[in-house]
VOVEX-41838 format. One record per residue (C-alpha): residue number from 1; chain; x, y, z. Coordinates in steps of 0.2 Angstrom, whole numbers, plus 5000, padded with zeros to 4 digits. Example, Ala and Ser with C-alpha at 12.3 -4.5 7.8 and 13.67 -1.06 7.14 Angstrom:
BEGIN
    k  c    c1    c2    c3
    1  A  5062  4978  5039
    2  A  5068  4995  5036
% end
This chain:
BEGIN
    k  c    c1    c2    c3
    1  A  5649  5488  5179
    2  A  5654  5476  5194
    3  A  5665  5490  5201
    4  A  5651  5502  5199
    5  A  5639  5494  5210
    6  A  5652  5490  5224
    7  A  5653  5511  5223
    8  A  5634  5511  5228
    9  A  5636  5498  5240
   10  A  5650  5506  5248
   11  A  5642  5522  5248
   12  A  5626  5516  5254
   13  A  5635  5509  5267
   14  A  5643  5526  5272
   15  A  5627  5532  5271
   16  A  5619  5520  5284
   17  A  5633  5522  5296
   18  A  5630  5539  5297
   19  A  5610  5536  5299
   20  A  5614  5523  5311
   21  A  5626  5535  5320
   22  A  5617  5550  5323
   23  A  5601  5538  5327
   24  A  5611  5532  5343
   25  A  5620  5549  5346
   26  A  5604  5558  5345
   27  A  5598  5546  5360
   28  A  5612  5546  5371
   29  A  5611  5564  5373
   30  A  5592  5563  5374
   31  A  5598  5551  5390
   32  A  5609  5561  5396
   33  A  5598  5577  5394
   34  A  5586  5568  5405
   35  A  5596  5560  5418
   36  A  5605  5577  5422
   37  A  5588  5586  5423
   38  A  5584  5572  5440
   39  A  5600  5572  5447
   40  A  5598  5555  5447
   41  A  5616  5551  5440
   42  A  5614  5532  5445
   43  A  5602  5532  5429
   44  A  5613  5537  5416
   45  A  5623  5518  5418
   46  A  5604  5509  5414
   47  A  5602  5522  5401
   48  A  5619  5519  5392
   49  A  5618  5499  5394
   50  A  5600  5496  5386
   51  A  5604  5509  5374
   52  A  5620  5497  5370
   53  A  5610  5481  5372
   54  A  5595  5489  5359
   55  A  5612  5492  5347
   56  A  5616  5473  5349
   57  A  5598  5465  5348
   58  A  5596  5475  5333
   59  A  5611  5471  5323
   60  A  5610  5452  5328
   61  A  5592  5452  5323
   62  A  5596  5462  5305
   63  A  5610  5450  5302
   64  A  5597  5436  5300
   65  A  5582  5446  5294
   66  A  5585  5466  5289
   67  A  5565  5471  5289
   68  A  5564  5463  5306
   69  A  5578  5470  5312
   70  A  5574  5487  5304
   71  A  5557  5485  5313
   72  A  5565  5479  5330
   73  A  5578  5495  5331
   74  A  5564  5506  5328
   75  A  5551  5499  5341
   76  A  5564  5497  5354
   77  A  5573  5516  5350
   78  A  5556  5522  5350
   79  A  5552  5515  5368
   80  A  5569  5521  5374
   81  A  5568  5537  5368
   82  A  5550  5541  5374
   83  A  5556  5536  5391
   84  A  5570  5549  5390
   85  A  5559  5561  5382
   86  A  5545  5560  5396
   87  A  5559  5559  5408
   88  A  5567  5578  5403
   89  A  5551  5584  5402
   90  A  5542  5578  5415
   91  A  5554  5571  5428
   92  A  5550  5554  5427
   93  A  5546  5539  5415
   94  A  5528  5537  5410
   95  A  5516  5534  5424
   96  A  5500  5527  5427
   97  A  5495  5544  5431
   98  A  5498  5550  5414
   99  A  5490  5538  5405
  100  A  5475  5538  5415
  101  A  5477  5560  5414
  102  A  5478  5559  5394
  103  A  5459  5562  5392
  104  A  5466  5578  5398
  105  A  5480  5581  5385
  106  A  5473  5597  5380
  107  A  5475  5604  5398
  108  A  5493  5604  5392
  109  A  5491  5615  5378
  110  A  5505  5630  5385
  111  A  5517  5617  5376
  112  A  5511  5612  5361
  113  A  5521  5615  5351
  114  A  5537  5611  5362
  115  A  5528  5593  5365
  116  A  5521  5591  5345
  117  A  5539  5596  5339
  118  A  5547  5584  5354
  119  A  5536  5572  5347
  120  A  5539  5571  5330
  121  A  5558  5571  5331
  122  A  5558  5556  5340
  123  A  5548  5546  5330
  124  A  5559  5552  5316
  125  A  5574  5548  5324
  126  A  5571  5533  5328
  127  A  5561  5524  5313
  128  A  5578  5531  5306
  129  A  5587  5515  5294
  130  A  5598  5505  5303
  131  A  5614  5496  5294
  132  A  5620  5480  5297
  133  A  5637  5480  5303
  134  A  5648  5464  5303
  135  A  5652  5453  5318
  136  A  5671  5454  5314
  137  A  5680  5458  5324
  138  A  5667  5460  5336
  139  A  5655  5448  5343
  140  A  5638  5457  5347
  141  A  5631  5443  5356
  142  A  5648  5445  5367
  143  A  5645  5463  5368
  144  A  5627  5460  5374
  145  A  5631  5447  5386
  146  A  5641  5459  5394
  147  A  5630  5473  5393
  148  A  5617  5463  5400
  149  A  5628  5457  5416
  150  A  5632  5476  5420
  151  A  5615  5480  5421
  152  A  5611  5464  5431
  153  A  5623  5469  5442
  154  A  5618  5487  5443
  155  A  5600  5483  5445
  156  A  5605  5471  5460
  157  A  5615  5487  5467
  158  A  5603  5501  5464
  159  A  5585  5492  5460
  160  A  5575  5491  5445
  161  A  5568  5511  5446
  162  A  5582  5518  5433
  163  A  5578  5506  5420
  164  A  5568  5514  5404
  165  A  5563  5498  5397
  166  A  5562  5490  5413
  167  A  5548  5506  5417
  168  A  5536  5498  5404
  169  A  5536  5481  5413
  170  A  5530  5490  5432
  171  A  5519  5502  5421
  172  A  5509  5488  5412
  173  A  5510  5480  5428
  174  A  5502  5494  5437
  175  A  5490  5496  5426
  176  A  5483  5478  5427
  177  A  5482  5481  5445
  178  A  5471  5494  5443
  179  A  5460  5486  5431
  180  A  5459  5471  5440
  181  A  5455  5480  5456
  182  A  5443  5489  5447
  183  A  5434  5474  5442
  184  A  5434  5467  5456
  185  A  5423  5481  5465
  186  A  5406  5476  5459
  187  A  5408  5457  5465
  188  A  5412  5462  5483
  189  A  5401  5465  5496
  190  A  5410  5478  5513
  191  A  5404  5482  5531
  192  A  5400  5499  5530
  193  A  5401  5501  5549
  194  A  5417  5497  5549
  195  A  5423  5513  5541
  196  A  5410  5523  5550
  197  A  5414  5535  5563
  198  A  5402  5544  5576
  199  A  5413  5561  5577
  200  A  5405  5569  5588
  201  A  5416  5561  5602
  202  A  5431  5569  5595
  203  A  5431  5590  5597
  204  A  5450  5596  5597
  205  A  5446  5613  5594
  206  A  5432  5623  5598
  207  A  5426  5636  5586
  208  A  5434  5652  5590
  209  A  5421  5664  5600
  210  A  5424  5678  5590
  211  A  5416  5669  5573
  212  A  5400  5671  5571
  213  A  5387  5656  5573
  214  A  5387  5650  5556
  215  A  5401  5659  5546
  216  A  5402  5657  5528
  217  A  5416  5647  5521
  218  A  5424  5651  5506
  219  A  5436  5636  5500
  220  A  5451  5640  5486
  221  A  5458  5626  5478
  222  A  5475  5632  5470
  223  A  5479  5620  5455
  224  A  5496  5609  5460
  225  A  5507  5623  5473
  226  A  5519  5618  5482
  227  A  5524  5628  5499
  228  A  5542  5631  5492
  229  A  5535  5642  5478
  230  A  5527  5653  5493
  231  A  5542  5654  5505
  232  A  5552  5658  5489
  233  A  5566  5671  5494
  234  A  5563  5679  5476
  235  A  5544  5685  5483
  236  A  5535  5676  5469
  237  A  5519  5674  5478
  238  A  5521  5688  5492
  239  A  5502  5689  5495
  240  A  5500  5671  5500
  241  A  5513  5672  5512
  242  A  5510  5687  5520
  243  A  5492  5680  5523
  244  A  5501  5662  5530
  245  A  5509  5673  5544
  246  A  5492  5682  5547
  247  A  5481  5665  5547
  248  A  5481  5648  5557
  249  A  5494  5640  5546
  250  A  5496  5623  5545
  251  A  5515  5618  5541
  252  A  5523  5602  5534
  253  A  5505  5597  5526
  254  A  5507  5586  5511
  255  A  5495  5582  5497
  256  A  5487  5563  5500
  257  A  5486  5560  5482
  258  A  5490  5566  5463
  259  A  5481  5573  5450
  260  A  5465  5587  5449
  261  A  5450  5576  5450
  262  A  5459  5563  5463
  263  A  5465  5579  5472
  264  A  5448  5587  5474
  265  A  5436  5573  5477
  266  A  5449  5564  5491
  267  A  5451  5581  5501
  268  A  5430  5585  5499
  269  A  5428  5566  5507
  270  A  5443  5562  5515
  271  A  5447  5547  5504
  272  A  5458  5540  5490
  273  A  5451  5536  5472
  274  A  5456  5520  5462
  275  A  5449  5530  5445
  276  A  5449  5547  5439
  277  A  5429  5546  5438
  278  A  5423  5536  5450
  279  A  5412  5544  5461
  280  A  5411  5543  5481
  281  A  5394  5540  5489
  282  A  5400  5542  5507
  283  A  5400  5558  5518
  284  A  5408  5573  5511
  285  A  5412  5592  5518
  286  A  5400  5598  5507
  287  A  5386  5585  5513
  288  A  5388  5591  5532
  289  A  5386  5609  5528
  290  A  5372  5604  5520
  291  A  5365  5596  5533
  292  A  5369  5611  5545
  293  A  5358  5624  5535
  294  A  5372  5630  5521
  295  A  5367  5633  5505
  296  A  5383  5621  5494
  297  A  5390  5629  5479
  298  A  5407  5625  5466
  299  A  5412  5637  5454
  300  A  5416  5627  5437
  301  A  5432  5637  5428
  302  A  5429  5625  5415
  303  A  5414  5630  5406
  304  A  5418  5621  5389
  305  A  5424  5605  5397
  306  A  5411  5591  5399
  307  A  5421  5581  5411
  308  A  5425  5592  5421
  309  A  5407  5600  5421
  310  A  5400  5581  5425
  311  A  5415  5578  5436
  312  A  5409  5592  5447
  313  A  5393  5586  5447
  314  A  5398  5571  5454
  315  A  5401  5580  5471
  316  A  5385  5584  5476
  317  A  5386  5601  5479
  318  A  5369  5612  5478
  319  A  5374  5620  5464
  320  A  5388  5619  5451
  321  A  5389  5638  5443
  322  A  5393  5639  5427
  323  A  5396  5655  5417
  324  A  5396  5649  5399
  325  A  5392  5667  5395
  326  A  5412  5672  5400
  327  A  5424  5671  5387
  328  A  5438  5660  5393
  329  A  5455  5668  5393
  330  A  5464  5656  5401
  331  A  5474  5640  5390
  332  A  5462  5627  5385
  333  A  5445  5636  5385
  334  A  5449  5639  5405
  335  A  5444  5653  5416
  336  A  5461  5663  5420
  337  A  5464  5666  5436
  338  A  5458  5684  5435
  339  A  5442  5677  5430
  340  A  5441  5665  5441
  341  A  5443  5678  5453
  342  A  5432  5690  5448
  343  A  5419  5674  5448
  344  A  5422  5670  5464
  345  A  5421  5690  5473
  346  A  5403  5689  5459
  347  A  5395  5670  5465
  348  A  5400  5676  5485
  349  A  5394  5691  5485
  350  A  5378  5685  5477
  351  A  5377  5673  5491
  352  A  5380  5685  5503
  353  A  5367  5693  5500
  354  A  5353  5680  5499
  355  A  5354  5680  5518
  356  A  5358  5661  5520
  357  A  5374  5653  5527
  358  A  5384  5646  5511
  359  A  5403  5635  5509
  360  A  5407  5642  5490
  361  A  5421  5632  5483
  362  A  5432  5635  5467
  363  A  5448  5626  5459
  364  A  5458  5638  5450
  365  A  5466  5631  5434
  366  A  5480  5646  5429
  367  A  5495  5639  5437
  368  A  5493  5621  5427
  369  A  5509  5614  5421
  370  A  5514  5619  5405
  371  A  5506  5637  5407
  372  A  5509  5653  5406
  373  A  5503  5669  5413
  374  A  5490  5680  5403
  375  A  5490  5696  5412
  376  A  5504  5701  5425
  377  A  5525  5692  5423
  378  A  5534  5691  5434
  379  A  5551  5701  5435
  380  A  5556  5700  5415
  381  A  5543  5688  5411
  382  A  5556  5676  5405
  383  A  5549  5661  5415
  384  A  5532  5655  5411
  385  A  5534  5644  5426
  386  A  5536  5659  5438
  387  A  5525  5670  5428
  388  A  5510  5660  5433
  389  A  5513  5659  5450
  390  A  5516  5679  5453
  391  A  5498  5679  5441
  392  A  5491  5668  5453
  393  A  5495  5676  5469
  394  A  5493  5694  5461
  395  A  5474  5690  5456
  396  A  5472  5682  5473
  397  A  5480  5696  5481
  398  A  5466  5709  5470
  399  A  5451  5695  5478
  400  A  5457  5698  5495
  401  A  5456  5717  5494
  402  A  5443  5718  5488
  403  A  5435  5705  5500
  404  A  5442  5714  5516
  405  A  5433  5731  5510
  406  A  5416  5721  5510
  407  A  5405  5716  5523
  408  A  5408  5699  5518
  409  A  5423  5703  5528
  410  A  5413  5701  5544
  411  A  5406  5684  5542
  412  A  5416  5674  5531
  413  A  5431  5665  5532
  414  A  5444  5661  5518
  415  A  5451  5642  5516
  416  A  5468  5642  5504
  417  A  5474  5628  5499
  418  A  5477  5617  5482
  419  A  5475  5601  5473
  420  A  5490  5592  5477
  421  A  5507  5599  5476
  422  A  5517  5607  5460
  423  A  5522  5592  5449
  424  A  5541  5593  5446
  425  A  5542  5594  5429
  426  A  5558  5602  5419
  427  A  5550  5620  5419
  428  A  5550  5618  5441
  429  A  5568  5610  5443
  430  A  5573  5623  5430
  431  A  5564  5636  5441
  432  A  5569  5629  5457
  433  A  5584  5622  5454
  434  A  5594  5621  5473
  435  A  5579  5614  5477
  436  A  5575  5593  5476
  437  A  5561  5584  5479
  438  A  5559  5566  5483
  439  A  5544  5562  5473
  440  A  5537  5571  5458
  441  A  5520  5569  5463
  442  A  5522  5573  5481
  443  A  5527  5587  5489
  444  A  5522  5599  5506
  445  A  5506  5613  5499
  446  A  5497  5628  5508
  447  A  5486  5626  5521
  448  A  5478  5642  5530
  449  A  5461  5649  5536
  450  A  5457  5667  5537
  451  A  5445  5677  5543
  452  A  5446  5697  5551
  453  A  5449  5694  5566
  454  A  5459  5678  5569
  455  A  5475  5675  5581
  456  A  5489  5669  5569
  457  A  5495  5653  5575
  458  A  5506  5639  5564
  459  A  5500  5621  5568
  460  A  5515  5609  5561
  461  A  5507  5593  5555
  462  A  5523  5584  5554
  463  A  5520  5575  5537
  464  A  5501  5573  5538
  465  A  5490  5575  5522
  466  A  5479  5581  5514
  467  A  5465  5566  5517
  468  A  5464  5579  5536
  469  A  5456  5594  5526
  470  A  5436  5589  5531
  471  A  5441  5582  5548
  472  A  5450  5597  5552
  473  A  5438  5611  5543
  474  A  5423  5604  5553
  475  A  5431  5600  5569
  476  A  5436  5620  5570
  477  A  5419  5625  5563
  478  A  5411  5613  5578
  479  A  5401  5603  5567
  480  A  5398  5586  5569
  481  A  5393  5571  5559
  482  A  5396  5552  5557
  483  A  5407  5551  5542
  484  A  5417  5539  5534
  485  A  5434  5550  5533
  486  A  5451  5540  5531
  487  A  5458  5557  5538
  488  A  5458  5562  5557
  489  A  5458  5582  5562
  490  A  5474  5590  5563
  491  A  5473  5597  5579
  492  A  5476  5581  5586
  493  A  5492  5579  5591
  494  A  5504  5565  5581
  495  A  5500  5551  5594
  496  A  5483  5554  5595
  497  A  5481  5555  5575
  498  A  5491  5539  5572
  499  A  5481  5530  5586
  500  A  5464  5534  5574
  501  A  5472  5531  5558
  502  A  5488  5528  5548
  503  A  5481  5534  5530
  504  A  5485  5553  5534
  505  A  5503  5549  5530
  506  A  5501  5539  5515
  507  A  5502  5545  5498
  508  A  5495  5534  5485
  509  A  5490  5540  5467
  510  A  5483  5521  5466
  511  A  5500  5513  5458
  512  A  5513  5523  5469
  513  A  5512  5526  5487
  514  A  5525  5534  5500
  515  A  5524  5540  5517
  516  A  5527  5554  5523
  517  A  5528  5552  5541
  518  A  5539  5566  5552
  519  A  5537  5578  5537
  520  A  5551  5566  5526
  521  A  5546  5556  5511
  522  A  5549  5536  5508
  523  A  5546  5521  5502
  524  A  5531  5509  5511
  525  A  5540  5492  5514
  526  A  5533  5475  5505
  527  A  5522  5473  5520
  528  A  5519  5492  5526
  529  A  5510  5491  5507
  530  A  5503  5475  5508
  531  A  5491  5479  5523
  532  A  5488  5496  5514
  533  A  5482  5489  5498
  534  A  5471  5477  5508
  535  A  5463  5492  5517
  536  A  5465  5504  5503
  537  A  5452  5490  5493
  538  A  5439  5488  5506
  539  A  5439  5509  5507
  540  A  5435  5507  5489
  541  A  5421  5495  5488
  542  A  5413  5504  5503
  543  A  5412  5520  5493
  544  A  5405  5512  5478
  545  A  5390  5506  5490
  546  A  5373  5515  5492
  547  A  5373  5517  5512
  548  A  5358  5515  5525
  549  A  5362  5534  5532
% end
């Protein structure tokens, strides 16, 4: 009988080594899946070390108390492991953007089943048994000593950023920043005047003489394109570049902030946003067309989505139009691009033809990550990253036909542009991959204006952003209004801009923030960000007030 139970407990320690193997196994190929997807080599020494240390704390823990120790290993792989996980997907550990975007989980829906399947492995590997293994001959407290000095030493080589453990401590941290900023909002009091600009001392171009008095404006706002996607040697979006060569171009022009509805609202008002939500009541692009006769309109491509629909609202446009009657085609109960198209030639021509001056805008959803194209692939339709940018660029190549054959044609000019840049997830660097970016979030995007008739020109920017989209519009349409705009036009050379302000080379998605000054992406230093955050907090309280004009 005695030698029948050390069978099953020798077994059932075979057993739990195996487990506890492929547990471990399992999550240093995950590591090194992820780390080889960055390039970021560095991170594959903070990877293996805390993957060793969680092996250590684990074990000594389970030597003293197995359901805590059980517990312990399964928390602390599960941590680890969604870190990689996040990491191979989406090129980085989990962010503040992502959790404040997860309201918009469903805007990710090209991957369901990749993410849900992605999901549910790694909870099962990791709430996986554990077996306590003896400290003869080793000591795991030795070991972890050890591991725990390499990565000290590591971390005081190459910083703190390739730590996945490390990451939740900067994220909380970064999240209580937020909050706390948040909060402090309502308690605070700014000096309007002292973000208020009178603009009508600052004309650096005059409005070409061969646009009509008040042209129409048509604004496109591309979801997440980066201009390397354009300038592509395969031709994926050959319409959009043979219209950057027959347009004013504006080169080197980098997105200000990252994602959608920060994108959006901070180009409309030349500002940042500390919240998704929040709304801004100083001047926007649409409010000065407004105020110069034109009738304001945004197309909504997300008729079934209530945040998006109040989001909009938000804005203050005239009118937010949306066409619940369409059947959406596009993932997540979106407009395709097609539709969106087809929407937009529909709302423009209607306006058009009223007779009053109008600025139309629209943000077209198809090219979101995760997606794929519904109607036209692009070469053997084998990359859904691809295909939806040859989608998006055929459909806008169809609008622009059809456009120039119109009368609109005459009167109207066309604004392309997007959001913010492509996010560098695992689908880009797979698409892309002699291509590397310096931030995930931020990257250089299209900026033209088009309308029959223009003189092509290319304006480089230098690494100015996208908080320069209202300055610049309404500096080259002549109309002026005191404004609040962080941004300053680009027509302004670089010594002039950085004279009137600094923000127009600052990213900041509100945790992060990089410069991009002379078109090259770094870090602010501790005090380059400490006099941005203190600036970056009064912008916010200003826009949060009800002003006297």
């Amino acid at each position: 009988m005695r030698s029948f139970f050390a069978d099953l407990t020798v077994d059932r320690n075979r057993f739990l080594t195996v487990i506890t193997a492929v547990k471990y196994i399992c999550s240093a190929i995950l590591a090194l899946l992820a780390v080889s997807g960055s390039g970021e080599s560095g991170g594959l020494v903070a990877a293996y070390a805390e993957l060793a240390a969680i092996f250590c704390v684990s074990n000594l823990i389970l030597l003293k108390w197995k359901k805590a120790g059980y517990i312990a290993s399964g928390i602390l792989l599960l941590l680890f492991n969604a870190q990689m996980a996040v990491e191979l997907f989406g090129g980085t550990f989990i962010s503040p953007a992502m959790i404040t975007n997860l309201d918009s989980l469903e805007d990710l829906g090209g991957k369901t089943f990749i993410y849900g399947t992605g999901v549910l492995l790694i909870l099962a590997i990791s709430l996986l048994p554990s077996r306590v293994f003896d400290p003869k001959p080793f000591s795991f407290s030795g070991i972890l000593s050890a591991v725990l000095a390499l990565e000290l030493v590591f971390t005081l080589a190459c910083g703190s950023s390739f730590s996945p453990l490390f990451a939740y401590y900067t994220l909380n941290k970064d999240l209580s920043r937020t909050r706390t900023l948040a909060a402090s909002i309502d308690d605070v009091d700014e000096d309007m005047t002292t973000h208020f600009w009178d603009y009508a001392d600052y004309n650096f171009r005059n409005k070409p003489d061969n646009l009509t008095e008040n042209p129409n404006v048509v604004i496109i706002f591309t979801e997440g394109l980066s201009q390397n996607i354009v300038t592509d040697d395969r031709n994926i979006m050959p319409n959009v570049a043979d219209l950057e060569k027959e347009s004013l171009f504006f080169e080197n022009y980098y997105n200000h902030t990252f994602p959608t509805y920060r994108g959006l609202i901070g180009q409309l008002f030349s500002g940042y946003q500390l919240q998704n939500y929040d709304e801004n009541t100083l001047v926007s692009v649409q409010e000065a067309f407004r105020k110069n006769g034109y009738h304001t309109s945004v197309i909504n491509t997300e008729p079934l989505n209530l945040n998006f629909a109040t989001y909009l609202e938000s804005l203050g446009f005239d009118e937010v139009v949306t066409n619940v009657d369409i059947e959406p085609e596009g993932t997540s109960s979106t407009l395709s691009d097609r539709q969106a198209y087809e929407s937009l030639y529909d709302v423009i021509s209607g306006e058009h033809a009223a007779g009053q001056p109008f600025m139309t805008a629209i943000y077209t959803f198809g090219i979101h990550v995760s997606l794929d194209s519904p109607d036209e692939k692009f070469g053997d339709g084998s990359d859904r990253l691809l295909n939806k940018f040859y989608n998006c660029d055929f459909q806008f190549g169809r609008f622009m036909d059809k456009f120039l054959e119109s009368d609109m044609a005459d009167d109207t000019i066309i604004i392309f542009t997007a959001d913010h840049c492509t996010y560098a997830d695992s689908d880009f660097t797979g698409a892309f991959p002699g291509f590397r970016r310096a931030h995930t979030e931020c990257d250089s995007m299209p900026l033209l204006i088009y309308y029959h008739g223009i003189e092509p020109e290319t304006v480089d920017v230098n690494g100015r952003n996208s908080l320069d989209f209202a300055p610049t519009l309404l500096d080259y349409l002549d109309i002026r209004i005191g404004n609040y705009f962080l941004g300053f036009t680009l027509f302004a050379d670089d010594q002039t801009s950085a004279n009137m302000t600094s923000f127009d080379r600052i990213f900041s998605d509100s945790a992060v923030h990089a410069s991009t000054e002379d078109a090259s992406i770094n870090g602010l230093s501790d005090v380059q960000k400490e006099i941005f955050e203190s600036e970056l907090h009064k912008y916010y309280v200003a826009k949060s007030q009800k002003r006297a004009n």
